[in-house]
N, C-alpha and C positions, 0 to 999 in steps of 0.2 A: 365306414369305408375311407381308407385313407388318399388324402390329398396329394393329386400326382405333383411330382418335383415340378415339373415344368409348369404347371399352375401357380407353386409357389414362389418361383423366378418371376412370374408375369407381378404376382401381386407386390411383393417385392420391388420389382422394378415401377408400378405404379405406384406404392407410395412414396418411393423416392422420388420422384415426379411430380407427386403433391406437394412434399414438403418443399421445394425446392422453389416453386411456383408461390407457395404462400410466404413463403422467407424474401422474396423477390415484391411482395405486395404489398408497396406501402401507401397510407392512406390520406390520402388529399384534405390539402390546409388551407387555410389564409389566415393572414395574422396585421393586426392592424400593429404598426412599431412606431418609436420613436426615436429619433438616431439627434447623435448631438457630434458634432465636429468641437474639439477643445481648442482654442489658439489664446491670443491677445482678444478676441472679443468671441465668446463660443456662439455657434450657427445650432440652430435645432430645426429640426427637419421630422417632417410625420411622413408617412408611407403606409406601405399594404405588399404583400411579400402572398403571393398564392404560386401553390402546386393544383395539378389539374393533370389525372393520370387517366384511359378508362379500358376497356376489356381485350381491344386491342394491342396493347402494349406503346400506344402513343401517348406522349405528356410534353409539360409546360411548366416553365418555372420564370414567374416575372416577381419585378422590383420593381416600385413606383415610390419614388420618396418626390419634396417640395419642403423647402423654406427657406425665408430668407432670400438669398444670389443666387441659391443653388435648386437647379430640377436636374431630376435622372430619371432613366426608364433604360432601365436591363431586365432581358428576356432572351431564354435558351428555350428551345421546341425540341422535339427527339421519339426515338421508337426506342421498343422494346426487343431487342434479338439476340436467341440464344444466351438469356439467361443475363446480357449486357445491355448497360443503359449508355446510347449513343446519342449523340446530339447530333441534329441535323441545318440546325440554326442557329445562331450567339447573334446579339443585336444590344451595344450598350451606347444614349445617347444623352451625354451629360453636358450643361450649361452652369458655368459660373459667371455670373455679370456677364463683361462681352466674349471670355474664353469657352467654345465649344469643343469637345470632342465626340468624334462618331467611329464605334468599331463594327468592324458586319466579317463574321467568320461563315462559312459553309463548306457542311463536312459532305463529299460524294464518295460514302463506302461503297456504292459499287466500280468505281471508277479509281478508287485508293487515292483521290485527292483531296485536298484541305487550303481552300481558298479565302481571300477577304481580302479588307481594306481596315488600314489603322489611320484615322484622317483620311488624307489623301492619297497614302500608300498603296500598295497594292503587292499582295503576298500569296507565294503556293508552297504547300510542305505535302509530301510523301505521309500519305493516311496505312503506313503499314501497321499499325497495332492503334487500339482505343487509347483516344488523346480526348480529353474531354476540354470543354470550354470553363470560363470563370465560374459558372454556377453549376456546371451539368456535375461536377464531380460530388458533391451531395447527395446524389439519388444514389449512388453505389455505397457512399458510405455510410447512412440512414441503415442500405441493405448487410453490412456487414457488421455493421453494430446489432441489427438484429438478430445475429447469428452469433451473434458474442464475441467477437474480434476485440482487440486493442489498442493495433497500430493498422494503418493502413497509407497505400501508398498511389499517386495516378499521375499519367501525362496527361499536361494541361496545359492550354495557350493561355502564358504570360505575355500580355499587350500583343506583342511583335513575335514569339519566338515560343519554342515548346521549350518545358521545365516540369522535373519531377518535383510532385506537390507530396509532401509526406505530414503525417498526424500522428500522435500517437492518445491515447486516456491518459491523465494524469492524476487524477483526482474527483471528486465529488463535494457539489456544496446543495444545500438549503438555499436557493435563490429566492428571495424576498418580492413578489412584483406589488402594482399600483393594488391590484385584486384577489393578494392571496400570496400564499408562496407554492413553489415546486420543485423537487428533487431532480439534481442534473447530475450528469459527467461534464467535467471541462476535457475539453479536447484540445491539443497544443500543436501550434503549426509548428513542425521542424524544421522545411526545408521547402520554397526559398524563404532567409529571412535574413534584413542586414541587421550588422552588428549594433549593439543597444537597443534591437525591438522587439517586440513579443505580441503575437496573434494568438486571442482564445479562442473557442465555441463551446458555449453550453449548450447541451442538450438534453431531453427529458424522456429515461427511458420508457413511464408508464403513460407515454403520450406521443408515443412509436418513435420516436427519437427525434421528434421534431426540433430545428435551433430555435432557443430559448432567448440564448443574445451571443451576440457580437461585439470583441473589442478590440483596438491593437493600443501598443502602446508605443511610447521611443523612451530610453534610458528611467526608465521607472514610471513615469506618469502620461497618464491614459490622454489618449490621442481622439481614437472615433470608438464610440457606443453606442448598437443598436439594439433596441430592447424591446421583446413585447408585450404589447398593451392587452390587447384582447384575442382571443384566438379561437378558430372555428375548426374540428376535426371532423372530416367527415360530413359536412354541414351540421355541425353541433360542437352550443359553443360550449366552451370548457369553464367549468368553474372550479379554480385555481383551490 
């Protein structure tokens, strides 16, 4: 007996539905790193970098790094809607010796507004289209590398002010770590970026595209490098 059309439109439409949901579903990390500041006397610093997603469509993306002068703690919180990963909170609160800085961003989609504080300041911007915070824009692009994408592009609050953030692949290495090595993309910031600097991301496709490390540079030689140590996908750890 043949399959009425209209049944095959539903199924159809359901597994685009699926697929589109599992393309959207990436899977929660923590990663113990170690990140190195290079100057006249280099600062090294240990940390811990988790994701934390769940059925809801709600997630978390915190930084905890310490050593040396320096402590930081950055954390974005957010939902999951229509297919879009919004951030609902940005929260970065860094200490070097006696200089502090504190930023607190909050996005109200339903109210189209995007409020905070940079230090002491105090900021409101017009929430007409997804503007992501300093970390939130990761969750999108995690999702469109798993789709296959190349280049990709987002508004994002730089310090004080929105700025399109753009990427594109550039390449592929054999990353070397303490535990093994792993196959990555490098990912290259295009845009913002002043002149003589350079921002990568590796990332490791067969480990849902998690970042692998982080580095920027100024006129050829490497500035900050964050790297990781150990890593749990899933609550399971990975043996490199």
């Amino acid at each position: 007996m043949p399959v009425p059309s209209s049944c095959k439109t539903l199924v159809v439409l359901l597994v685009t539905c699926l697929m589109a949901v599992n393309a959207l579903a990436l899977s929660n990390y923590r990663a113990e790193i170690t990140a190195t500041r290079h100057g006249t006397f280099d600062i090294k610093l240990d940390g811990v970098i988790t994701f934390r997603s769940d059925a809801q469509g709600d997630w978390s993306l915190e930084v905890q790094t310490k050593g040396g002068p320096i402590k930081s703690l950055e954390r974005s919180v957010g939902e999951t809607v229509g297919g879009k990963f919004r951030p609902l909170r940005y929260q970065r609160d860094t200490k070097v010796l006696f200089f502090k800085e504190h930023i607190d961003w909050q996005f109200d989609w339903g109210k189209a507004w995007l409020s905070g504080k940079v230090n002491k300041k105090a900021y409101q911007f017009s929430l007409a289209n997804t503007v992501h915070d300093p970390m939130s824009f990761q969750l999108p692009l995690r999702a469109a590398l798993l789709q296959g994408e190349k280049s990709f592009e987002f508004q994002f609050m730089r310090y004080d002010r929105q700025e399109l953030l753009k990427f594109e692949v550039i390449g592929e290495e054999l990353l070397i770590l303490d535990k093994g090595r792993v196959h990555t993309l490098i990912l290259k910031q295009i845009t913002p970026i002043e002149s003589g600097h350079k921002k990568l991301i590796w990332v490791a496709p067969k480990l849902d595209f998690v970042p692998i490390r982080y580095s920027t540079f100024e006129d050829g030689d490497i500035k900050d490098d964050i790297l990781i140590k150990r890593l749990w996908l899933d609550d399971q750890e990975v043996n490199f």
